[in-house]
C-alpha positions as YAML, in Angstrom:
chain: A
units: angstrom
residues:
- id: 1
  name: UNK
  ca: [155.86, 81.56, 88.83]
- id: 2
  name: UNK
  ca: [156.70, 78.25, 87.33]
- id: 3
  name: UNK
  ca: [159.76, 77.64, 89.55]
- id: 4
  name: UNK
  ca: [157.66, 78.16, 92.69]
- id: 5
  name: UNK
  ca: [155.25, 75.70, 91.26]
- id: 6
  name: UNK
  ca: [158.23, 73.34, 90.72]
- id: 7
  name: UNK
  ca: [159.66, 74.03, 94.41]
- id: 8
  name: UNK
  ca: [156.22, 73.22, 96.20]
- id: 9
  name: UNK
  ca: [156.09, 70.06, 94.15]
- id: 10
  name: UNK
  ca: [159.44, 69.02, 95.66]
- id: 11
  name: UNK
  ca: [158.89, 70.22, 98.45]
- id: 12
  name: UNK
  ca: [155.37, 67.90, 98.79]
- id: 13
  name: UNK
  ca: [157.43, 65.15, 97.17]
- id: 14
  name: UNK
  ca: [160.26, 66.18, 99.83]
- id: 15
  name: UNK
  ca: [157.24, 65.36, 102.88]
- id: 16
  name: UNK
  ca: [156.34, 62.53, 101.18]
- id: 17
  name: UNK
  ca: [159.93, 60.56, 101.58]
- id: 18
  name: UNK
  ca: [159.41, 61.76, 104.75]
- id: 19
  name: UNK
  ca: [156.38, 59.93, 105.68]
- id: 20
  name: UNK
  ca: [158.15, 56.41, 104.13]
- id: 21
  name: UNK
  ca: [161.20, 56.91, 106.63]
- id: 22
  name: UNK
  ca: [160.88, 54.95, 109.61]
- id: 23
  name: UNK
  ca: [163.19, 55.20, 112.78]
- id: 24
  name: UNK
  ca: [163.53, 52.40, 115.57]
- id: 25
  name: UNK
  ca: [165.24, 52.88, 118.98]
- id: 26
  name: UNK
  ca: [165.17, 50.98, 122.21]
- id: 27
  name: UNK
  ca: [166.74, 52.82, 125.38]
- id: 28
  name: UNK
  ca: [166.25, 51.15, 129.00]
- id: 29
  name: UNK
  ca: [163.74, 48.63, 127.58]
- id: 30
  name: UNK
  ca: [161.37, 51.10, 126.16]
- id: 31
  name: UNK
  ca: [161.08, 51.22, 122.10]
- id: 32
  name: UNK
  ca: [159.91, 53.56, 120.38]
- id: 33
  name: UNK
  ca: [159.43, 54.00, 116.59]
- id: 34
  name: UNK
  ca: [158.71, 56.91, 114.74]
- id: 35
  name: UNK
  ca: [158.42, 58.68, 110.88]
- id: 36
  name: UNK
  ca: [160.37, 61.31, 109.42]
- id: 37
  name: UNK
  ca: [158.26, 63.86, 110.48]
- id: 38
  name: UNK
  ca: [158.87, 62.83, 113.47]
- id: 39
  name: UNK
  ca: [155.20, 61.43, 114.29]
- id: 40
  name: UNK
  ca: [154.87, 59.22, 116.65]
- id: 41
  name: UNK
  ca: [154.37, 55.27, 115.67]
- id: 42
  name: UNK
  ca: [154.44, 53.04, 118.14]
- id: 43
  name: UNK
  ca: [155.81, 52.65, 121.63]
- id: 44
  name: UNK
  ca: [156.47, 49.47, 124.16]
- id: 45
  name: UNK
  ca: [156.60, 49.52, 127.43]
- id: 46
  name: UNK
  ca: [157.92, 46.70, 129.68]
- id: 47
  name: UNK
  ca: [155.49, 46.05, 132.25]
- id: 48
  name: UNK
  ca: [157.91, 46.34, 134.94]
- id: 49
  name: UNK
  ca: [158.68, 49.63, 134.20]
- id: 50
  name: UNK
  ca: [154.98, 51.01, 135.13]
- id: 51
  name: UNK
  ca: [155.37, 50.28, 138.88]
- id: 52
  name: UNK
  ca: [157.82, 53.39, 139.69]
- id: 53
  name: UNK
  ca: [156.43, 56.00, 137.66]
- id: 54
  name: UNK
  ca: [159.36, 58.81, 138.34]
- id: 55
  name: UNK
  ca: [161.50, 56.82, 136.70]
- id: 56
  name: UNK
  ca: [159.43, 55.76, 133.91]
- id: 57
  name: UNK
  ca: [158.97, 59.50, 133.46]
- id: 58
  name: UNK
  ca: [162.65, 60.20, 132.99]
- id: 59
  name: UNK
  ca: [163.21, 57.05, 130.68]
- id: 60
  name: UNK
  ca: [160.51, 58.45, 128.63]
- id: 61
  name: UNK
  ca: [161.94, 61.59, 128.42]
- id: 62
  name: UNK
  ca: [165.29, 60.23, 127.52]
- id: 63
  name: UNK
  ca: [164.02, 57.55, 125.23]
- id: 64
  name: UNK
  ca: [162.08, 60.30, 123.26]
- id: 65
  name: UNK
  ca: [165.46, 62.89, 122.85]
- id: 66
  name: UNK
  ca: [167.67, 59.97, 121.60]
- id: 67
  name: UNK
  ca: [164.98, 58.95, 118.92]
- id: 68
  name: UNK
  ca: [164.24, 62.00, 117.69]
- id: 69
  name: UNK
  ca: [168.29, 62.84, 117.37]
- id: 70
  name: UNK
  ca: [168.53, 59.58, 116.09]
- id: 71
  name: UNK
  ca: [165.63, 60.33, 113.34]
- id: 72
  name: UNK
  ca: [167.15, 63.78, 112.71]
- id: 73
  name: UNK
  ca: [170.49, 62.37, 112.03]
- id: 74
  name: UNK
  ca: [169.04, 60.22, 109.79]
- id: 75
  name: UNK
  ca: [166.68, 61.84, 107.81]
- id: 76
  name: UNK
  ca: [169.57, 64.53, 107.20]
- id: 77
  name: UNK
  ca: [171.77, 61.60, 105.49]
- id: 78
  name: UNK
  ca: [169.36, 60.62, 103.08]
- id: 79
  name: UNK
  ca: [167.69, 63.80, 102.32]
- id: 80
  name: UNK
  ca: [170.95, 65.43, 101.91]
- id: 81
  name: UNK
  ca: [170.48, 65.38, 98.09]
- id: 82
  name: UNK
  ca: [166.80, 66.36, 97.67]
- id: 83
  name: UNK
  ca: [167.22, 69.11, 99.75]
- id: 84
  name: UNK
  ca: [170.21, 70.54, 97.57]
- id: 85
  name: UNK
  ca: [167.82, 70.22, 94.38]
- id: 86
  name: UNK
  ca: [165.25, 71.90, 96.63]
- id: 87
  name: UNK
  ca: [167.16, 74.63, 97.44]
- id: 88
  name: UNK
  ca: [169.05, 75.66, 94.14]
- id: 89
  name: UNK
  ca: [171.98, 74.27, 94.60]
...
């Protein structure tokens, strides 16, 4: 009982760090920032962008893929550690 008590503290502790990481990425003009868990922060659009909205659409799309790789890939690096004391090993 008292090691799952200890593993849902880290793993609370483990969404906490998560909360504190922030990722940045431009792609085509548009940036967007988000969290570790992946939540949404901000996002800038140029104002030229607006006028064809097809394209905006893709950009979007693609801007949103490469930051949440880009978030994934980065949360993994620094996690790496807590998540080996989370899990045992």
């Amino acid at each position: 009982m008292f090691d799952q008590l200890k593993m849902l503290k880290q793993a609370r502790d483990l969404q906490n760090k998560l909360k504190d990481i922030v990722v940045e990425d431009e792609f085509r003009g548009i940036s967007i920032t988000i969290n570790g868990k992946q939540e949404v922060q901000k996002i800038e659009i140029p104002d030229e962008m607006l006028a064809d909205k097809e394209n905006l659409e893709k950009c979007l799309r693609d801007a949103f893929n490469n930051i949440i790789n880009k978030a994934q890939r980065e949360i993994a690096t620094k996690m790496r550690g807590d998540l080996g004391g989370l899990l045992g090993m």
